[in-house]
C-alpha positions in Angstrom: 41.9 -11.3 -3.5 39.6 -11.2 -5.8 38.0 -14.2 -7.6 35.1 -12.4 -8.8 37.0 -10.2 -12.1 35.6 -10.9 -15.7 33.2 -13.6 -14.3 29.0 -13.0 -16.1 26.4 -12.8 -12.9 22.7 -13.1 -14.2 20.3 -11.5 -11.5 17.0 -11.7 -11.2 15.1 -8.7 -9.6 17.3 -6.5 -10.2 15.8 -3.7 -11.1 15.4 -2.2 -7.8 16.7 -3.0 -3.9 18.3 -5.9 -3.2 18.8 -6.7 -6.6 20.3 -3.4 -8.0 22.3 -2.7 -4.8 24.1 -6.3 -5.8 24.6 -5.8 -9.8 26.3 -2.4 -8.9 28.5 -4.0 -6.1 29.7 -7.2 -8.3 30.1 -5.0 -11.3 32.9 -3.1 -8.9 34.3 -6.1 -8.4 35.3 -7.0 -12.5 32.0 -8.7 -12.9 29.8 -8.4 -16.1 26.2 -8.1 -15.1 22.7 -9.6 -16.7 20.2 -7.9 -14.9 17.0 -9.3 -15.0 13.3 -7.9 -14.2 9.5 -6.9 -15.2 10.3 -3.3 -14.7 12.4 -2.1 -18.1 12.9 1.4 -16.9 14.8 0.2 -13.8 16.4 -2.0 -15.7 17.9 1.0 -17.9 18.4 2.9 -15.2 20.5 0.4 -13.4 22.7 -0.5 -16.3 23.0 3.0 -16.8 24.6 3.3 -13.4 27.0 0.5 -14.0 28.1 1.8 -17.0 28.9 5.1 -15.6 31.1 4.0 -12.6 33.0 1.7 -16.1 31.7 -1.6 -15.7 29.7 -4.1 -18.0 26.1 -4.4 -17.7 22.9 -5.2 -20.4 19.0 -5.8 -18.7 16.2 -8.1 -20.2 12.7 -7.8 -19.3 11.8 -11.0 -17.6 9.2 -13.0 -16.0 10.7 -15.8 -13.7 7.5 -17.6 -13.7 8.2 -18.5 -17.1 10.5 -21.0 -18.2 11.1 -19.5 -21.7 12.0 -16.3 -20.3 14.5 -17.7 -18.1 16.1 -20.0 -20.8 15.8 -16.9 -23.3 17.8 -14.5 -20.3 20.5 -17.4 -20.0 20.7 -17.5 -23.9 21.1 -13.8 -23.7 23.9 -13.8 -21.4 25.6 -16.4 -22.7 25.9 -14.7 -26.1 26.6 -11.6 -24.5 29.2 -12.0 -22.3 30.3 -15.6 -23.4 29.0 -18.2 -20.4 27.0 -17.8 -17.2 28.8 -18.0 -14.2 26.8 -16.6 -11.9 23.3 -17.0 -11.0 21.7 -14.9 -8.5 18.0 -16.1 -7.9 16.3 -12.6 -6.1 13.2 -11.8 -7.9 10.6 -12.5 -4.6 7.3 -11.3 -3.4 6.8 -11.1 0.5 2.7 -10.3 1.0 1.9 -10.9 4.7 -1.9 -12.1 5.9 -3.6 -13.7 7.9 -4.7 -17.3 7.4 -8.3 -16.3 8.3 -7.9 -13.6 5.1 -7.7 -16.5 2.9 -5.8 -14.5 0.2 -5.4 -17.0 -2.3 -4.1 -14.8 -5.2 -1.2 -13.7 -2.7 -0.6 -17.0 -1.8 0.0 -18.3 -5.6 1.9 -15.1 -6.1 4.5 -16.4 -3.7 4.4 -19.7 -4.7 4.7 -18.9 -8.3 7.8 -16.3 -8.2 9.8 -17.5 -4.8 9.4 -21.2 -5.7 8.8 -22.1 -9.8 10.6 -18.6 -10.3 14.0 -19.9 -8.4 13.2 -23.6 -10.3 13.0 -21.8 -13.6 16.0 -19.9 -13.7 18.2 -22.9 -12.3 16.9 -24.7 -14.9 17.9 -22.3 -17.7 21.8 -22.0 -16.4 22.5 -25.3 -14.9 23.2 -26.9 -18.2 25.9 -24.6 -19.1 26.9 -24.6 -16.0 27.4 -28.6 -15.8 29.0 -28.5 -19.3 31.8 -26.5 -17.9 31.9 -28.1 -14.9 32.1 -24.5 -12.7 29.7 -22.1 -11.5 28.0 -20.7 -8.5 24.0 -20.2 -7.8 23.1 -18.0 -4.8 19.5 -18.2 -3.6 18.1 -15.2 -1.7 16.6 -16.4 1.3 15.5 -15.2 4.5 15.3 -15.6 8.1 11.8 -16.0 7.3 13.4 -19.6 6.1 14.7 -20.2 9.5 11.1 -19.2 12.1 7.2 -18.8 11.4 5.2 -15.8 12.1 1.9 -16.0 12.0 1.1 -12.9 9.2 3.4 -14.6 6.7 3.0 -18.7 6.8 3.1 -18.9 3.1 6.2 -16.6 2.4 8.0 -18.5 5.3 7.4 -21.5 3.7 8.6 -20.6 0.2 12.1 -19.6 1.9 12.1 -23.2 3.7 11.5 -24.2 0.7 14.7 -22.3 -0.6 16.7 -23.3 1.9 15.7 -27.2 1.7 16.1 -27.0 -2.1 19.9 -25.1 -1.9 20.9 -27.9 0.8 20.0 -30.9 -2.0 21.5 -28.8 -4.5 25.3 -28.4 -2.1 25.2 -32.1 -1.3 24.7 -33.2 -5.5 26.1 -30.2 -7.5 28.7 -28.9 -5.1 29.8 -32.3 -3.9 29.5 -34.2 -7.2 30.1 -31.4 -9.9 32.1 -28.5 -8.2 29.1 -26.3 -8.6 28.7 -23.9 -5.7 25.4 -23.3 -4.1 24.4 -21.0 -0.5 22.1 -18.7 0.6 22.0 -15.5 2.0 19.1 -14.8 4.8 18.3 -11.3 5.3 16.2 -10.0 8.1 14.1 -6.8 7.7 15.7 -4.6 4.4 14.1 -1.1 3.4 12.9 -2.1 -0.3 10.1 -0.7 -0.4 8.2 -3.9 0.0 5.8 -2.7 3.2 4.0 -0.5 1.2 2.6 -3.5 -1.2 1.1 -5.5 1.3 -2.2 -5.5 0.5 -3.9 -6.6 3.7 -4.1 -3.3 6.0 -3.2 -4.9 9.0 -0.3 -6.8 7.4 0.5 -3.3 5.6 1.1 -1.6 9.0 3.2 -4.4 10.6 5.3 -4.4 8.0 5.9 -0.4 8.3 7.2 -0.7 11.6 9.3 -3.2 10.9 11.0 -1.1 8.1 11.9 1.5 10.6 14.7 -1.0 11.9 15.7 -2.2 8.9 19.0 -2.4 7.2 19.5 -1.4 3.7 20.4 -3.2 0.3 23.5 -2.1 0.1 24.2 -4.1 3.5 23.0 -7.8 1.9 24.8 -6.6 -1.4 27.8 -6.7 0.2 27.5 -9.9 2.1 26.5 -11.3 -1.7 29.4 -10.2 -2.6 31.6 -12.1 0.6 29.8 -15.0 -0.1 30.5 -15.3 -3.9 34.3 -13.8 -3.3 35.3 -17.0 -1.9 38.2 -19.5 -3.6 36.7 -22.6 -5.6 37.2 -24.7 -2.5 34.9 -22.6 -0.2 31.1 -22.3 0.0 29.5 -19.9 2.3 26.3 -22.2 3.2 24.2 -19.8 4.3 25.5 -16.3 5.8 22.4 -14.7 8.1 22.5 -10.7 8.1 19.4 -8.7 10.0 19.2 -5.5 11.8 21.1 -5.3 15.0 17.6 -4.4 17.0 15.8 -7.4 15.4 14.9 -9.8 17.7 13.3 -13.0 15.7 
């Protein structure tokens, strides 16, 4: 069955990977799609895409790390498409280091888009959401939030931080407001993402580990399983790596 049809999904990040793969997968499923992101010709290009295969879709350039442009994106959607329904938080930065590297710009990159950018965008749809009393909010984690490696301490602890915040947020919202709230924890994905680490040494970890990887289209669908679920149901947190991957 399908619980998803006619329901308004606001993603962040979605211009590209993870983010796009999702928006085209939901908007197969019924669903109207707010894609959000800083890059405005991927944002075109993905809507474009929706629109082809017959489904709904409009983009706003976005900064997470601001509050107004999250509250503007849930204005837009709402007076687009009628409500919010659906908030997927996936705009994230993974930059792996070394402690000793003491990259402090990386480090409050992180902080400021996996973290206050997550914060920010809950903020902006939760009232609506409350008002209605129904919604869901599905925060992209990682099994980075479940182990530590040493080249990416402050990128692990953004997902704990994911994952600690999502579990607060099941126990108040989805236990005292019918709000759903879960995760989804990938393992290595191809996005692109090894070729921007900026510490050389990180930079060439990171490129083997994209030779196992899975692909977006992979943690699109399990989005999609984990939202497709009757009102009674929450998927907590689903885990999805590469069958080789052995952390």
């Amino acid at each position: 069955m399908n619980h998803l049809q006619k329901k308004t999904a606001v993603i962040t990040g979605a211009s590209s990977g993870i983010g796009a793969a999702t928006a085209l997968e939901l908007a197969r499923h019924g669903v109207n799609i707010v894609a959000a992101a800083l890059d405005q010709d991927g944002l075109d290009r993905l809507v474009k895409s929706i629109k082809a295969e017959g489904g709904e879709a409009v983009g706003l350039v976005t900064d997470v790390t601001r509050l107004e442009d999250a509250q503007a994106l849930a204005k837009y959607a709402t007076e687009t498409f009628g409500s919010v329904d659906i908030l997927i938080n996936n705009a994230g930065l993974m930059l792996f280091s070394s402690w000793s590297d003491v990259v402090w710009e990386d480090w409050n990159k992180m902080v400021d888009v996996n973290v206050k950018g997550y914060l920010n965008a809950i903020a902006a749809v939760l009232p609506g959401m409350l008002e209605k009393k129904d919604g869901q909010i599905l925060n992209m984690a990682s099994v980075a939030g479940h182990q530590v490696d040493a080249g990416a301490g402050v990128y692990s602890a953004t997902k704990f931080f994911v994952h600690a915040m999502t579990e607060s947020m099941r126990k108040d919202l989805g236990v005292n407001k019918g709000i759903r709230v879960n995760t989804i924890s990938p393992g290595v994905i191809n996005t692109g993402w090894a070729d921007k680490v900026s510490d050389p040494e990180g930079r060439k970890v990171a490129q083997e580990l994209t030779k196992i990887a899975i692909s977006p289209q992979d943690v699109a669908s399990a989005v999609v399983y984990a939202l497709n679920q009757p009102q009674n149901v929450t998927v907590n947190d689903l885990i999805i790596s590469p069958t080789r991957q052995n952390w």
